[in-house]
N, C-alpha and C positions, 0 to 999 in steps of 0.2 A: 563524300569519299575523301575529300585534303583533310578532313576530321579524323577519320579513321586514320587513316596514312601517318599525322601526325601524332595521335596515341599512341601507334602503334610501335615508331620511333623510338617515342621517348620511353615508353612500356622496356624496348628490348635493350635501349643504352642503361635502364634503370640495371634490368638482369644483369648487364656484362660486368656493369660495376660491382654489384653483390659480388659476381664468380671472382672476379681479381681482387673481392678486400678478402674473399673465404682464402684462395690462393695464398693472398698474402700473408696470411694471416692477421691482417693489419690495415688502417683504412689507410687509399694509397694517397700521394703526395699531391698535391695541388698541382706539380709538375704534370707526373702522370695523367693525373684527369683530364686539365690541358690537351697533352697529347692524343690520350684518348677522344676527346670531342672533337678533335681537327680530325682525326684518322676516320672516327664517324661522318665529319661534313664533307670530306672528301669519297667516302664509300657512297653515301645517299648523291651527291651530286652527280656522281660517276654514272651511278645505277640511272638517274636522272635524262641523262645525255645518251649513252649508248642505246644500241638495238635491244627491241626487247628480249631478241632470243637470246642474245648475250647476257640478259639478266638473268632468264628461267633457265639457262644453262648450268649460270653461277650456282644459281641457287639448290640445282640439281645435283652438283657436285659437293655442294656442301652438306647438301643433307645425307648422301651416301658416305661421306667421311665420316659422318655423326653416327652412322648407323654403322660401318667396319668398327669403330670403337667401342659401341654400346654393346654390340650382339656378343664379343667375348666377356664384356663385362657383366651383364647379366646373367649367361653362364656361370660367369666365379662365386657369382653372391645367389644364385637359385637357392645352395642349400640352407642358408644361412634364414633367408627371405621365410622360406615353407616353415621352419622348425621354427620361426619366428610367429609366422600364419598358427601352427600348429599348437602353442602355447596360447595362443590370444582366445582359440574357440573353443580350446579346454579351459581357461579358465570362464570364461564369457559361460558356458555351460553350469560350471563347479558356480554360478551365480554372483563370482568376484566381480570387482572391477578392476579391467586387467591392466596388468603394468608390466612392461617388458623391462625382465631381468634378462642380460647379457647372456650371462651363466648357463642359464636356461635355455638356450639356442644356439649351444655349443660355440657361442665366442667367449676365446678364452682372455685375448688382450685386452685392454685396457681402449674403453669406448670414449668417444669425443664426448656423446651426448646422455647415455645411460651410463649408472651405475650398475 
């Protein structure tokens, strides 16, 4: 179990740092990271010491935040996501190997990751 617990740690501090160099666009500062790892040995100690119900509380609360945020966002990109879906299993059909074109699933700006 302290095996799992401690993967699992270091698994989600790995994620948070991804989110904030994507964020930053940039990898962050030795400061930052700093910061960041004391602000995590302070959350893990906390969660540590208090009642559990005050954990599975926390934890309730944050995933409902996650979820007010997601559920409108998933909405915005639904259609964008199908016409996406919708291009991959016609060409997959048409015997291509598919490659998402932008264009083609009515995004008209200028994508991070496709051309």
């Amino acid at each position: 179990m302290s095996l799992f617990a401690f993967t699992t740690l270091i698994g989600n501090y790995s994620y948070c740092e991804g989110c904030l160099r994507y964020i930053l666009k940039r990898k962050p500062s030795k400061t930052v990271c700093i910061v960041m790892r004391l602000a995590a040995s302070v959350v893990v100690f906390l969660g540590a010491i208090v009642s559990m119900g005050l954990v599975w509380d926390t934890a309730d609360l944050c995933q409902a935040i996650m979820v007010v945020i997601n559920v409108p966002v998933i909405i915005i990109i639904a259609k964008p996501a199908l016409l996406a879906l919708k291009d991959y299993v016609e060409q997959k059909k048409a015997g291509k190997d598919p490659h998402f074109i932008a264009k083609n699933c009515g995004i008209a700006e200028e994508t991070d990751y496709w051309k």
